[in-house]
N, C-alpha and C positions, 0 to 999 in steps of 0.2 A: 473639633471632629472626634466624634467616637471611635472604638476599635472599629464595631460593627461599620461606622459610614467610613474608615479608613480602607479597610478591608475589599469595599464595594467599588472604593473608587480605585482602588490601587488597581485591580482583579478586573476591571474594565478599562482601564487605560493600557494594561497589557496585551490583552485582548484587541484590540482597537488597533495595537500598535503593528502587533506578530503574526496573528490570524490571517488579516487580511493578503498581508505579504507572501508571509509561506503556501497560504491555500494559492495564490499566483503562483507562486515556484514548484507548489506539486502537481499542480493542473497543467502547467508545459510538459514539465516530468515523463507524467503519466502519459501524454499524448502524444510523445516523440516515442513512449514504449510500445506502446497499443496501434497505431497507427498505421502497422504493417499490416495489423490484418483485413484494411479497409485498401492498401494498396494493392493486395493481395489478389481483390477483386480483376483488378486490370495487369497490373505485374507479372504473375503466374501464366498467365496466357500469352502477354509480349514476350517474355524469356523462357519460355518452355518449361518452367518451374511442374512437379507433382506436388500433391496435396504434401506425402513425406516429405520433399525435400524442403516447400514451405515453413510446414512444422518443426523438422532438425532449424532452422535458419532462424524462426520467434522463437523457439526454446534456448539457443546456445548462448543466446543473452543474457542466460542465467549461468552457467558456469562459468564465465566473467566475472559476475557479479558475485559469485560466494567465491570464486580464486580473492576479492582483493576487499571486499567488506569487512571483514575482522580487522586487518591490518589498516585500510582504510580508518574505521571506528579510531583506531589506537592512535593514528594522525591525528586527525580531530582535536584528539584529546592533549595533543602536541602545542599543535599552528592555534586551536582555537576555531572555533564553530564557525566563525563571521568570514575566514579564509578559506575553509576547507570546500565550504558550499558552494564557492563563489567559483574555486576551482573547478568542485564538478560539475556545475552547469556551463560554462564556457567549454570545456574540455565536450560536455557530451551532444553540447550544441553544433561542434564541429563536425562531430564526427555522424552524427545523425544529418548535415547537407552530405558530407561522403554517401551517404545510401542511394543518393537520389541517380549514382553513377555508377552502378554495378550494372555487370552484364552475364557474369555465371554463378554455378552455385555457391564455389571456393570463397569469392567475393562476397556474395552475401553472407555466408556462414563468417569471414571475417570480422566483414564492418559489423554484424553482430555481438560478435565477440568483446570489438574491444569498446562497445556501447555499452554494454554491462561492466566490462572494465573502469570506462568512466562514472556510470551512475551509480558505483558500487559504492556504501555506507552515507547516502542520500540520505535515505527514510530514515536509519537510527541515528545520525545526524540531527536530523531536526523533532525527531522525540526524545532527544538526548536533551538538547537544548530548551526546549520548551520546557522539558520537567522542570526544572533548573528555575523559571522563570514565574509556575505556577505553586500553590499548596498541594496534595494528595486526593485530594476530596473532589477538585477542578480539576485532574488528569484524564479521565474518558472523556467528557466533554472539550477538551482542547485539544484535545487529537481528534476528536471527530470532525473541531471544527476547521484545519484544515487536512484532513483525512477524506472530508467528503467531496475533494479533489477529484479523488480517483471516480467518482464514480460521473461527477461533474464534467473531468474533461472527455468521459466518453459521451455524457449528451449534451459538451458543446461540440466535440469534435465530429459526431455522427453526421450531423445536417453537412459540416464544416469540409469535411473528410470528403465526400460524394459530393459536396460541391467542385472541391479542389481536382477530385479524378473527372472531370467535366471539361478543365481548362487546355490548353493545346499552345503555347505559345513557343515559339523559338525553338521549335523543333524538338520541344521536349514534350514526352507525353503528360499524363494527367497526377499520375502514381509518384513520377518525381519532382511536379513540382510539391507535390502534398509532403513530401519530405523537408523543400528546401523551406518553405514558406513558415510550416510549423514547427522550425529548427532554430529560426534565426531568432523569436524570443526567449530562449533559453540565454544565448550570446549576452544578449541587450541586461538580461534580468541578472546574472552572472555581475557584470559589472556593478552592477547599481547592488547589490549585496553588499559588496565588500564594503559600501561605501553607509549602509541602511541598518545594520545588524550590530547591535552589540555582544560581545562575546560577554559579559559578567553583569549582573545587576547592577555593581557598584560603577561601572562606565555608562548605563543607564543616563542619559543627562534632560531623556524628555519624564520621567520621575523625578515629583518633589524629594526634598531633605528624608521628611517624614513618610513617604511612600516606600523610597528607598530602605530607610532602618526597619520600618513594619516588614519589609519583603524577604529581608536577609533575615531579622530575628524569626519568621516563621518558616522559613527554607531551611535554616540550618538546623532549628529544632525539630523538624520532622527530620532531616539527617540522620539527626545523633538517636532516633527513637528508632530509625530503619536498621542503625548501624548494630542497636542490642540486639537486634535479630539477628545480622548476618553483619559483619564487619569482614568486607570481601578487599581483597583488589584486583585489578580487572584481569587478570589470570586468572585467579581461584574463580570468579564469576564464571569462567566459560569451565567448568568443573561443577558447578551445582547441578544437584539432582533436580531441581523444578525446570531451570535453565534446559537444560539437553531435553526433556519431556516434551516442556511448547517448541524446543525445536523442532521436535517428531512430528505433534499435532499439526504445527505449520506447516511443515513438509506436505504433508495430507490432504492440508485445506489447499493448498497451493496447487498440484495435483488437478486437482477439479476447479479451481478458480481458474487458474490460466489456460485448462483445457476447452472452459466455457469461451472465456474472454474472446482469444485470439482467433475462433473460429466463428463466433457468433454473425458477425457478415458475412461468412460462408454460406451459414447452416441458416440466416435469415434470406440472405438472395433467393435459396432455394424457394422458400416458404414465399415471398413475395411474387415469385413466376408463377407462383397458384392465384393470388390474388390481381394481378396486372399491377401491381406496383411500382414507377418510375423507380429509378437508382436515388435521384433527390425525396422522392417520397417514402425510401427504405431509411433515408440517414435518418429526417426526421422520427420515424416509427421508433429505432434504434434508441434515438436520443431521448424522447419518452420514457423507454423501458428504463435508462436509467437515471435520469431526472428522477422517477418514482424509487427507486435503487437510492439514491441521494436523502431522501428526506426520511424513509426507515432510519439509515446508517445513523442519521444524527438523532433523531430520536430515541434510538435503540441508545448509544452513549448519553442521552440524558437521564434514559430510566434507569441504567448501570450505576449513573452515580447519586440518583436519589434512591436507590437501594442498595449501594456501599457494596455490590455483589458483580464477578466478570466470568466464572466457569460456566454456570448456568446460562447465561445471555448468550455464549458463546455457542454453547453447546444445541439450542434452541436456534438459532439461528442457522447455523449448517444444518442441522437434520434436517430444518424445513426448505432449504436450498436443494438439499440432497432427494427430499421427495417428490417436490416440483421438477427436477431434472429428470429425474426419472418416468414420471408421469408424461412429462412432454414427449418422450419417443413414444407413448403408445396414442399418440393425437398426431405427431406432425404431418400423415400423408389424410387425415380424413377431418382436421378440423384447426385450420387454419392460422384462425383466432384464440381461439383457446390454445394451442403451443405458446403465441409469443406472450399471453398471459401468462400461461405457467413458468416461460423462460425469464419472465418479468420476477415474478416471487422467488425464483432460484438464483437470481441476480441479486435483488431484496436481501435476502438471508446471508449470502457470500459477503454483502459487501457487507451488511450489517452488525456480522462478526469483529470489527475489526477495532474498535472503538474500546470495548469493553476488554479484548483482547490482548492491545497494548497498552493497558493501563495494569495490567499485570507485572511486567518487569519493573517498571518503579516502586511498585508497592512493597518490597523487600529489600532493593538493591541501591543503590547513590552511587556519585558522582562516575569516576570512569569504571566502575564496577559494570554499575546503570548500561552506560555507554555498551562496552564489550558484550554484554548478557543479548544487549537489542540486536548489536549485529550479528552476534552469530545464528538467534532465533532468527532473523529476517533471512544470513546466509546460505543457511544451512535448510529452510524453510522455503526460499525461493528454488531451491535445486529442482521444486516439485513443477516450478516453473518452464523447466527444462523437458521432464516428463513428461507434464500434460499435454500439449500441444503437439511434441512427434509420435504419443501414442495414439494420441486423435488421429492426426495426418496417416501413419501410419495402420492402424486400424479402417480408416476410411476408404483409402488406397483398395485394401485388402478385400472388405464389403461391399464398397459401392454406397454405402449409407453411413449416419452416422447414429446407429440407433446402440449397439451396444459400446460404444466408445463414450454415449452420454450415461450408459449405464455405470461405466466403470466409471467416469468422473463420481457419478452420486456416490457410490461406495467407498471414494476415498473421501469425499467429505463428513459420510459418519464415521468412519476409523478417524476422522481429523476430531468430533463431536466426541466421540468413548476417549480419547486420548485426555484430551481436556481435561472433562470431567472427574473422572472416575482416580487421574492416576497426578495430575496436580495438584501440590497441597495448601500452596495459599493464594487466596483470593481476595481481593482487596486490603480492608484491615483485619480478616477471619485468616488467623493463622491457625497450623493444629494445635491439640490443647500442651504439649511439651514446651510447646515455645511461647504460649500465651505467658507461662508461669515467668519466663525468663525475660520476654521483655517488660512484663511491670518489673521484676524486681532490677533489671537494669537501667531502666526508665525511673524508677523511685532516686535510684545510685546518680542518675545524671544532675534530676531535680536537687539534690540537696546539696 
C-alpha cells in the first residue's frame, strides 16, 4: 500500500469511526440546548412566563457556560477527552430532566444555569480531539461533519419537538415531557463514551500497525511546523492577539445566531397563524428550513478546504445571514412565504459559518494550546448567547413585534463579518508575510 492509498484508508476509518459518534453526541447536545424555544410555545403560557423573562432564562445558559469552559477545557486536557465528555453529557442529561419540573422564573433561570455549567467545554472538547485525530487540510471538513449536528438536531427535533408538546400523559403537560424524553439520550450516550472513545491515537486499537505510525508521523509533523509559528502553552494561548479577535467576532455572530435560534418558533408560530398552519405542520416547515441550513454548512467546509481559505467563507456567510434577516422583517406581515425563505438563507449563512471558522484555531495553535484557544473563543463567544435572546424577548416585550430586534441581530452578524475579516491574521496555512519567512526557516531547522 502506498502513502497515497495509506493516507485514504487511514482518513476514512477515522472518519467512519468518530463522525458518526460525535455528530450523535452533538445532535442530543444541541437539542437539549434549543429545545426550550419550542417548549416555550406551551410553557410561557402555563407559567405565566413574558417574552423577557423567557429570554433572560435561554440566555443565562450562557453565563454558565463561559463561568466553567476555559477551566473545563484545561480538565480535559487533565482526565483526557474520553472522560471528560462522558462526564458532560451525563451531568447535563440530568439536569436538563430537572427542567421538565420548574414552576417559577428563579427555577428556570437556575436549571439554566447550571445546564450551561454542565455543557460547558463540550464543543472545544471535541474539536480539540478531533484535530488531534485528523491532518490540517481534513480540519473544516471534520468539523463540519459532525458540526452539522447543530443544525440537524433542529430539523430532527422541529417535527419531533411539536410532536412531544402534543403528548398529555400522567398529568404532565406536553413542554415537560419534551424535556424528559429528549434528556434521557444524553444519560445513555454519556456512558457508552467512556467506554467508545479513545483519548490518543496510539490506544487507537481498531487502526492497523501501519495506519497507526502513518497517523502520528503526520500529526506530529504538522505539530512541530504549527509550533515555528507560535510555540504556545495553553496560557499564553488565551493571550494571543488572533485568539481574543475571533473571540470578539464570535461574540457578534452569537449575538444574532442565538437571537435567531431561540425565537424562531415564536417568530414562525406567528407567521403560521397567517397561513392556517397545524403546530405538527409548523415543526415540519421549521425542520425543512434547517435540513436546507445542513447541507450549505457542509458544503460550505468542503469548499474552505479545497480552497485552503476560512476569513472569507466566514465573512460571506454572515453578511449574507445578516441581509436575509434583515429583509425578512420588511415581508413578515405582507408575504408569508417569502420570510421563512429569507429566514431559511439567514439560517444557511449563520450556520454555514461555522466549519470554516473553527478550522482556524488549529491552524496556528497544538496540543493544549489548541485546546484553551477553542474554549475561550467558544466562552467568551457564546456570552453573545446570553445577549441575543433577552434582547430579543426584551425588545419584543417593549414593541409588540419583532421587526427591529431582527434588525439588530443582522447588524451584529456583520460587525461579527468585518471582525473576521479585516482584523484576523491567519487563515488557514496564509499566514502574514513576517511569519511566512520564520516558519520556513524553522521548518528548514526541524527538517534537518
Amino acid at each position: 500500500m502506498n502513502a497515497h492509498q495509506l493516507e485514504q484508508s487511514t482518513t476514512k476509518k477515522v472518519t467512519m469511526r468518530l463522525i458518526p459518534f460525535l455528530f450523535l453526541c452533538f445532535t442530543i447536545s444541541i437539542l437539549d440546548r434549543v429545545n426550550i424555544g419550542f417548549a416555550a410555545l406551551q410553557m410561557n403560557q402555563d407559567l405565566g412566563f413574558s417574552d423577557a423573562v423567557f429570554g433572560l432564562g435561554a440566555g443565562i445558559f450562557f453565563l454558565g457556560y463561559f463561568l466553567l469552559e476555559v477551566p473545563g477545557s484545561a480538565m480535559m486536557s487533565k482526565v483526557g477527552a474520553r472522560k471528560w465528555i462522558s462526564r458532560i453529557m451525563v451531568t447535563w442529561g440530568i439536569i436538563a430532566v430537572l427542567m421538565a419540573f420548574i414552576t417559577e422564573p428563579w427555577q428556570f433561570y437556575t436549571a439554566r444555569f447550571l445546564l450551561g455549567i454542565a455543557e460547558a467545554s463540550f464543543y472545544p472538547c471535541m474539536v480539540h480531539y478531533l484535530s488531534g485525530f485528523y491532518q490540517s487540510k481534513h480540519h473544516a471538513k471534520a468539523i463540519a461533519g459532525f458540526m452539522i449536528a447543530i443544525p440537524a438536531a433542529n430539523a430532527i427535533g422541529s417535527p419531533l419537538s411539536t410532536f412531544l408538546l402534543g403528548i398529555d400523559w400522567l398529568g404532565f403537560s406536553g413542554w415537560q415531557w419534551l424535556f424528559v424524553l429528549e434528556a434521557i439520550p444524553a444519560i445513555i450516550l454519556g456512558v457508552i463514551c467512556y467506554f467508545y472513545l479513545d483519548d490518543t491515537i496510539e490506544k487507537a486499537n481498531w487502526l492497523t500497525k501501519n495506519e497507526k505510525k502513518w497517523l502520528i508521523d503526520v500529526t506530529t509533523k504538522e505539530q512541530l511546523e504549527k509550533q515555528a509559528v507560535k510555540h504556545y502553552t495553553f496560557t499564553q494561548a488565551l493571550k494571543d492577539r488572533d485568539v481574543l479577535i475571533l473571540s470578539v467576532g464570535y461574540f457578534f455572530w452569537m449575538i444574532g445566531y442565538y437571537g435567531i435560534v431561540m425565537f424562531l418558533p415564536t417568530i414562525t408560530n406567528g407567521l403560521s397563524e397567517q397561513t392556517g398552519l397545524s403546530m405538527q405542520s409548523l415543526g415540519w416547515v421549521i425542520g425543512a428550513m434547517y435540513f436546507f441550513a445542513m447541507i450549505v454548512m457542509y458544503f460550505v467546509g468542503i469548499h474552505s478546504d479545497k480552497k485552503n481559505e476560512r476569513r472569507w467563507h466566514v465573512a460571506a456567510c454572515l453578511s449574507i445571514s445578516a441581509v436575509a434577516m434583515v429583509a425578512a422583517t420588511f415581508v413578515l406581515e405582507t408575504n408569508v412565504w417569502l420570510a421563512f425563505g429569507l429566514l431559511t438563507i439567514s439560517l444557511s449563512g449563520a450556520f454555514g459559518a461555522y466549519s470554516p471558522f473553527w478550522a482556524i484555531p488549529p491552524s496556528f495553535l497544538t496540543g493544549a494550546a489548541a485546546g484553551g484557544a477553542i474554549a475561550l473563543i467558544n466562552s467568551i463567544g457564546n456570552l453573545g448567547g446570553f445577549f441575543g435572546p433577552y434582547i430579543v424577548g426584551w425588545i419584543r416585550d417593549l414593541t409588540g413585534n419583532f421587526h427591529i430586534s431582527m434588525i439588530f441581530l443582522g447588524i451584529s452578524l456583520i460587525v461579527s463579518a468585518i471582525i473576521v475579516v479585516t482584523l484576523v491574521k491567519v487563515s488557514g496555512k496564509s499566514l502574514v508575510k513576517g511569519e511566512n519567512a520564520s516558519v520556513e526557516k524553522n521548518i528548514a531547522n526541524i527538517n534537518m
